[in-house]
C-alpha positions, 0 to 999 in steps of 0.5 A: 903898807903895813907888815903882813904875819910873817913879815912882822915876826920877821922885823920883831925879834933879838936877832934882827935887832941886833943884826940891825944894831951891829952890822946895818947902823954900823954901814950906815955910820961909816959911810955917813958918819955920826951927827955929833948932836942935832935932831933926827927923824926916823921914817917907819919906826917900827918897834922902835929899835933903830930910834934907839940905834940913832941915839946910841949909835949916831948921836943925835940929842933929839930923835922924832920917829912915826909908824903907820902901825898903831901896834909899833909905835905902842912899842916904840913908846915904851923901848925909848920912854927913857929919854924923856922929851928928846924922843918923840913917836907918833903914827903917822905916813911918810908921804905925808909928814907932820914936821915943818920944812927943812927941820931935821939935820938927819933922816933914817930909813931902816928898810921902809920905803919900799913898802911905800907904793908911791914911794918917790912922795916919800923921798920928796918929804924927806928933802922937804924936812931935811935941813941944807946939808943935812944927810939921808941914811937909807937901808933900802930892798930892791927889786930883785928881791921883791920880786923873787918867787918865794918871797911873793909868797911869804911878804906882801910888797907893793909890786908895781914900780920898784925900784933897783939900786941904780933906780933908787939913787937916781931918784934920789937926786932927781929929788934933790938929794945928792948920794955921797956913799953907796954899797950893795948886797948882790942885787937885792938891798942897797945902802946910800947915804945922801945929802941935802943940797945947800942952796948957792948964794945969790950973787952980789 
């Protein structure tokens, strides 16, 4: 679902982007380390600060990114436009994403599926693009947060099956993603890096 006023103010604004560029990249890369080349996928782009943050933070030479909201990804074009064809930014659903199997060695979720109401078709198209052994950054807001009193007011999330920290890496494993590293803040976001399983080989 898409931002509502208060909540879209909220994600535009220098002081976001830079929490997001000095403290929340920064987690991510120490636990997942950096990816030293290789193509990523952003899920929910946004304005298109954390495309910018893989390229410069993590390394990636190739950055696809989507949005459901047309307005964001109008922005996003014009934040990264300086890469040329290595940035690639479309609108597009991430219960639904238009890339082919096992593409992506890397794919980044800075706070967005939580506001995925079936949030688990989502996980399962992440494994889908990911490469074996590919990794899975994910910033996630739990349900306590969602949840609380005032931030019902303010913030529109789904509010039927969210999940807690616990929740949310068990079903990321359900779906073939296997947590490597995980940090909370209280209950109410959690960082985990995840990776895709390599297939065993056959036996001779």
């Amino acid at each position: 679902m898409r931002l509502n006023r208060v909540e879209y103010a909220m994600m535009n604004n220098s002081l976001r982007a830079s929490i997001q560029r000095h403290f929340e990249a920064r987690r991510l890369l120490r636990m997942g380390g950096a990816l030293e080349g290789g193509s990523a996928l952003e899920i929910g782009c946004g304005r298109g600060v954390g495309t910018q943050l893989i390229f410069e933070v993590f390394g990636a030479d190739r950055v696809d990114a989507f949005d459901l909201d047309p307005r964001m990804v109008e922005q996003a074009r014009r934040r990264v436009a300086g890469y040329g064809d290595r940035a690639h930014i479309w609108v597009g659903d991430a219960t639904a994403i238009a890339a082919p199997d096992a593409c992506y060695d890397a794919v980044f979720d800075f706070g967005i599926i939580h506001h995925i109401p079936h949030w688990r078709d989502a996980l399962a198209e992440v494994r889908r693009v990911l490469k074996p052994g590919g990794h899975f950054y994910a910033e996630e807001i739990l349900s306590d947060f969602i949840h609380n009193p005032l931030v019902r007011r303010l913030l529109d999330h789904p509010l039927e099956d969210r999940f807690d920290a616990a929740t949310f890496s068990s079903a990321l494993a359900d779906h073939g993603l296997i947590p490597l590293d995980s940090t909370e803040f209280g209950s109410w976001v959690t960082w985990v890096v995840a990776t895709k399983a390599v297939a065993a080989p056959l036996a001779g």
